[in-house]
N, C-alpha and C positions, 0 to 999 in steps of 0.2 A: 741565312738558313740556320746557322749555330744558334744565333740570338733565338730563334724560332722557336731550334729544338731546347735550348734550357729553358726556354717559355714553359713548354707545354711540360716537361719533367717538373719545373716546380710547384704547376698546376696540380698533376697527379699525387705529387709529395704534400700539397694544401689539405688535396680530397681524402687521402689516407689516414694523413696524420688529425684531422678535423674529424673522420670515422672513428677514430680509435680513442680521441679524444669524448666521443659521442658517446662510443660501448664500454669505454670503462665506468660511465656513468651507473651502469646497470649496475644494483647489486643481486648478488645469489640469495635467492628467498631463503631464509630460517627454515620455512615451513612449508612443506608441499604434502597435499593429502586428495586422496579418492572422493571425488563424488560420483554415486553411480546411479546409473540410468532410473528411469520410472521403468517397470514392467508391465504392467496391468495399468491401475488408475491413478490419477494425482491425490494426492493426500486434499483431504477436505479442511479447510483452515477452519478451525472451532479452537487451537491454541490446544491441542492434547495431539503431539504425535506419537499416535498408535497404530500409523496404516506400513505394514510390512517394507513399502518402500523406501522408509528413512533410513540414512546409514547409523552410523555410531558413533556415541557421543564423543566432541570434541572440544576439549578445555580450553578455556583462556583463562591462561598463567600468567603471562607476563606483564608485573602491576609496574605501574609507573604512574609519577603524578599522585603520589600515594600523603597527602599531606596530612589526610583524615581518618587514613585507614588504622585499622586495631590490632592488623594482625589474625584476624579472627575468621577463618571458612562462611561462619553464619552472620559476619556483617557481610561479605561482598564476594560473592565468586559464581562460575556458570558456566555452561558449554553449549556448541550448538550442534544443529543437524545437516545434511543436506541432503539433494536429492536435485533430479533434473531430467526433463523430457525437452520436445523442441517446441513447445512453447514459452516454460517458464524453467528460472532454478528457482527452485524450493529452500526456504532456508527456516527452521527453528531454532529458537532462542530460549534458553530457559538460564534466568536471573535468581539470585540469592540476594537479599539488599532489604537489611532490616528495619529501615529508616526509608518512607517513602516520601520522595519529594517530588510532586509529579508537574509536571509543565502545564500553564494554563495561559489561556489566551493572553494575559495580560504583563506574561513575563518575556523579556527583551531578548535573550539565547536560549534558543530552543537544547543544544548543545550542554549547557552547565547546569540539566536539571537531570534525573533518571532519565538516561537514552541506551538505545540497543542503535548501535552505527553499523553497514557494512559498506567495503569499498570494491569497486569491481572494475577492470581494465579486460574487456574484450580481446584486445589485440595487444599481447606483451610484446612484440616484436618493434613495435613503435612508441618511443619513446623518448618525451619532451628531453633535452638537456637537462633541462633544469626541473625531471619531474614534473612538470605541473604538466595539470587536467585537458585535455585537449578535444577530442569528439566522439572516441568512445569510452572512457572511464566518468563514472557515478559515485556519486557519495548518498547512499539514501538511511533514513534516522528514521526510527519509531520510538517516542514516546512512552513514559511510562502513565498508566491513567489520565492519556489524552487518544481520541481515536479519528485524531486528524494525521494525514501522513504531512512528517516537517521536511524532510530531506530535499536533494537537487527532483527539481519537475522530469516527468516523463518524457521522452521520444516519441514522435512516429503516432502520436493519436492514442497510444496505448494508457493504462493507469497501473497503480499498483496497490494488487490485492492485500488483504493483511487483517490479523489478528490480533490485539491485544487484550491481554488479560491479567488479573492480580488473582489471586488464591488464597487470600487471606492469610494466606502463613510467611510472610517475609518474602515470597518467590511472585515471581513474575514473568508473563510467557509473552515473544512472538514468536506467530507464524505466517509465514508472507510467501506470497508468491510474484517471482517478480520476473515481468515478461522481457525476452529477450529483447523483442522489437523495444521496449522503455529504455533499457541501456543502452543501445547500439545506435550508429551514427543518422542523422537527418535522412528520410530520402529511405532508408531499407526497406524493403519488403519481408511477408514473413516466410517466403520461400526463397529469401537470401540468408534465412537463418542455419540451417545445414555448415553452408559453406562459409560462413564467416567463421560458425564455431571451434571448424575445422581447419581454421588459417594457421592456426598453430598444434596441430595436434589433438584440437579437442584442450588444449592448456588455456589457462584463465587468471589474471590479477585476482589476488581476491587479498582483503584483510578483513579483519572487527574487531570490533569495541565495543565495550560495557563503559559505563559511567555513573558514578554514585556520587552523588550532593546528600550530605546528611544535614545539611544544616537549614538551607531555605529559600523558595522561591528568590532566584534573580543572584544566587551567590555562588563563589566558583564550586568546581568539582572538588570533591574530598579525596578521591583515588578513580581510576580507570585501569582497567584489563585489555590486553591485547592479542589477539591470536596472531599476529606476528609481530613484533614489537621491529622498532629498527634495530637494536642490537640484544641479544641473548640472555637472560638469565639476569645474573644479580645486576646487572650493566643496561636493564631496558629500564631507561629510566624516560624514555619516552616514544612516542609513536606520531610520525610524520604523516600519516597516511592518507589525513584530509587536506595535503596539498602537494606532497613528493608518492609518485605512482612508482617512483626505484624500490621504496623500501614495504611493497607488497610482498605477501607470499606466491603460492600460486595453486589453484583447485586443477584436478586432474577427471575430465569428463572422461568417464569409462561406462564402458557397456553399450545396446541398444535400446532408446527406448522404442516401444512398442505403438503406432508400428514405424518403419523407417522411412523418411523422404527419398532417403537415397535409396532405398532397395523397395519398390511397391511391390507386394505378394500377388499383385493377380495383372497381369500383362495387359490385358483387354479394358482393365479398370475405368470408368466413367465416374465425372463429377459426381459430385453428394448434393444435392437439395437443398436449402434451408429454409427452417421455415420459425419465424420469429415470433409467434401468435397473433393473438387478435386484440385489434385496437380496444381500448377501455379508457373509462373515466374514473377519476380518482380525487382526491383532496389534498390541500398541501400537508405535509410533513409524514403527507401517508407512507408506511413502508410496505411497497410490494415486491413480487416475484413475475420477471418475465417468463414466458416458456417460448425455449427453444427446442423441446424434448422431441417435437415431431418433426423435427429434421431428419433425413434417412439418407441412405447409401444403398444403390443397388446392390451392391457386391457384399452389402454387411458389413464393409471394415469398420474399425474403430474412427471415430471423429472426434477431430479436437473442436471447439467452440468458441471462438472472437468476435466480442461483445465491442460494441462501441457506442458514446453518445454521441448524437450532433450537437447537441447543446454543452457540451462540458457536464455532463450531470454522473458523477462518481459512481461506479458499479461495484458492489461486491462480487466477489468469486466471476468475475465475468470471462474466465474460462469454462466454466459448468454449463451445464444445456440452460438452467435456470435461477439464472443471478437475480439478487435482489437491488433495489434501486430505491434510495429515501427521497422522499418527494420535496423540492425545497418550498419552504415559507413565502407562496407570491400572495402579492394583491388581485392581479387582474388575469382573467382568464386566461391558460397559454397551452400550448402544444410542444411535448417535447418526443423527440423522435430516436429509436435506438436501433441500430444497423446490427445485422448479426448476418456472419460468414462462419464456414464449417470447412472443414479440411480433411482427407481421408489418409493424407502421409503422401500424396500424390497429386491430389488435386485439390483446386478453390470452389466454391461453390461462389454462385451469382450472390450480392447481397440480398435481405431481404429485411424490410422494414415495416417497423410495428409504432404504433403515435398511442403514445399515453396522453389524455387530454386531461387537465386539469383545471377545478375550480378556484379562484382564486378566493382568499377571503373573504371581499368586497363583494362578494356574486351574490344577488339576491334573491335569486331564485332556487338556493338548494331546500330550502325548507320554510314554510313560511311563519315568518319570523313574529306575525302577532298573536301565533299560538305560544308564546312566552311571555313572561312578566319577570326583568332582574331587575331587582332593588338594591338598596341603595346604590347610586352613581353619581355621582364619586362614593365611595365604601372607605370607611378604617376597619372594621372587622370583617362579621358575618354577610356574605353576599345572598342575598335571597331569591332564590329563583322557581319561577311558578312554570308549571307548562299544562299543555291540555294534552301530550302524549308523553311518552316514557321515554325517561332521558335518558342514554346508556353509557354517555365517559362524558368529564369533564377536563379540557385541558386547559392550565394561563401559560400563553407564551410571553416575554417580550417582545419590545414592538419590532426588535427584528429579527421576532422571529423564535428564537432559544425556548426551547422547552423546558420552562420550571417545575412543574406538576401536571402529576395528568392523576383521575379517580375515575374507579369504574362504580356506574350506578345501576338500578331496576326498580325506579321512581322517579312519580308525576312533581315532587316536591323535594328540592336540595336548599340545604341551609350550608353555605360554603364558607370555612373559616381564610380568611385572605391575611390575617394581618400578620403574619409572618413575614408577609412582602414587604419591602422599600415603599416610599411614597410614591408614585409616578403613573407612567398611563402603558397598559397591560390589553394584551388581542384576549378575551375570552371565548374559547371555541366550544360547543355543545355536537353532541353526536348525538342521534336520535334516529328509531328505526326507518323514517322518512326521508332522513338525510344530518345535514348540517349545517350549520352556521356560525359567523365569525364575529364577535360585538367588542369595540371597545372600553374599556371598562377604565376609569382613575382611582390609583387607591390613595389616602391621603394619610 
């Protein structure tokens, strides 16, 4: 029985002293600041926050990693914004960064060119020993003069919205919105969103980074800014953030947004309708607009909008009643389908689905193709092209796909200069008011 009882005391003395061992791990964030609710509408990402709901701007000081830097405000510095409802947090980024080295496909770290990083731990309460990422913290990266997202993939089916832009003057903006459901664990729903937010108070991991390479695709960083560094002032000489979740700060969700999950304004309240429009046909790389606009709510409340593809096909703003969607580059005819759900602060509405049907290049029956005559093929310069109807854009993609140029015309007769181009073999696409068609072309 003694043997027993010292058993189990130095079991309890393992669990304690192994806790205590665990929470000193935590450090006290630097840095703890308000983001507060959406009221009205979500800021519209065009990269210019002007919509009343944004807070106030927030610097990041703390440079470290500073190998390159000059000392100088107008080579490298910037603040951001936030904001947040129970769909998305909102976050703007506005860059200083005189020297633009922007990331392109064919550079190896996404990370050691112009990036805008933020990091985010849903639930500070749990936390790795050793810091590291576990299954709800994100590392998501936006690009400078790239308008592909680099960062950790989404959650839960969701995507992440976003804005990049340059201004021509040294400065460079995002703005993103990024859904809860994307950062939060496998499996959530989005009326698990409420209460997870809420597991700590409405309190949130958060950090970011700025990153400036002045010198050259594929070479390290010359200095980075931190809005929380791991340590203070002249002493932050670097920022753990993209692998220890201790040395985050932390965002302070304040306010309601408008309207509340938790508190529904009309007791009687019934689901909301969705209604995702009407199916259409399109062209590849075409960029369209679905409409969800005629979704409605008996009761008139406000509705959020959750857009989704089946096929993986990227949505912009696919919060908004009507998101746009770029059509990718096929060959062969296909159907791509996009599910739209609405939510009133209280209720889901049934999905409802709309089929974008698409021609593929190869299709030969969008317009008929012996009302044309292009010459030379193979081409080194001027492409010649005849038609018997009015031609209205000219686009050359690569063969997979990328859009090199495109010209808009209002003529039976184009003389097209090509030899700009590399040698190789090129999709030329014709739009014409009958329709269109896809030809391949060589240039030598």
């Amino acid at each position: 029985m003694k043997k027993y009882y010292y058993t189990v005391i130095a079991i309890i003395l393992s669990v304690f002293c192994f806790s205590k061992s665990l929470l000193s791990q935590h450090a006290v964030p630097i840095r703890a600041e308000n983001c507060h609710a959406v009221a009205t509408s979500a800021p519209f990402l065009d990269g210019i926050a002007d919509e009343a709901c944004w807070g106030s701007e927030s610097a990041l000081t703390e440079m470290f990693n500073a190998s390159g830097y000059d000392g100088d405000n107008s080579d490298f510095s910037g603040y951001i914004k936030f904001c947040w409802d129970y769909t998305n947090l909102y976050i703007f980024a506005d860059i200083t960064d005189d020297v633009a080295i922007n990331f392109d496909s064919g550079s190896s770290n996404t990370y050691e060119q112009d990036n805008f990083e933020v990091f985010i731990d849903i639930d500070t309460t749990i936390v790795n020993a050793d810091g590291a990422y576990i299954h709800d913290e994100s590392q998501l990266r936006y690009n400078r003069g790239y308008d592909e997202y680099t960062g950790s993939s989404a959650r839960n089916d969701a995507s992440f919205e976003y804005f990049v832009q340059v201004d021509g003057a040294g400065n460079w903006q995002v703005e993103a919105a990024i859904p809860w459901l994307a950062i939060m664990p496998d499996g959530t729903l989005q009326e698990d969103v409420h209460d997870i937010l809420m597991i700590n108070g409405g309190t949130i991991g958060f950090d970011a980074q700025f990153a400036d390479n002045d010198t050259e695709v594929g070479s390290n960083r010359d200095a980075q800014l931190a809005w929380d560094a791991d340590t203070e002032g002249a002493d932050a000489t670097e920022d753990n953030a993209w692998k220890d979740t201790r040395v985050f700060g932390v965002l302070n969700l304040v306010g309601t947004p408008n309207p509340s999950p938790s508190n529904p304004t009309n007791p009687t309240n019934t689901a909301p309708v969705a209604n995702a429009g009407n199916d259409t046909t399109v062209f590849p790389r075409d960029i369209i607009q679905l409409h969800g606009s005629s979704s409605y709510d008996n009761e008139d409340d406000y509705l959020y909008y959750i857009w989704s593809s089946l096929d993986n096909i990227q949505l912009y703003y696919e919060s908004d009643a009507n998101p746009t969607v770029k059509i990718p580059f096929i060959a062969s005819d296909d159907i791509f389908k996009f599910v739209l759900r609405v939510y009133d602060g209280q209720y889901y509405s049934d999905p409802d689905t709309v089929s974008i049907s698409v021609n593929g290049y190869n299709s030969i029956d969008l317009v008929d193709v012996s009302q044309f005559d292009i010459f030379p093929n193979p081409c080194k310069g001027i492409l010649n092209i005849n038609s018997e109807i009015a031609i209205q854009n000219i686009e050359i993609l690569s063969i997979a796909g990328k859009l090199l140029c495109s010209e808009s015309f209002d003529t039976k007769t184009v003389q097209y200069n090509v030899s700009h181009l590399a040698s190789g073999t090129y999709v030329l696409k014709i739009q014409a008011e009958e329709g269109a068609f896809c030809k391949k072309i060589i240039i030598e």
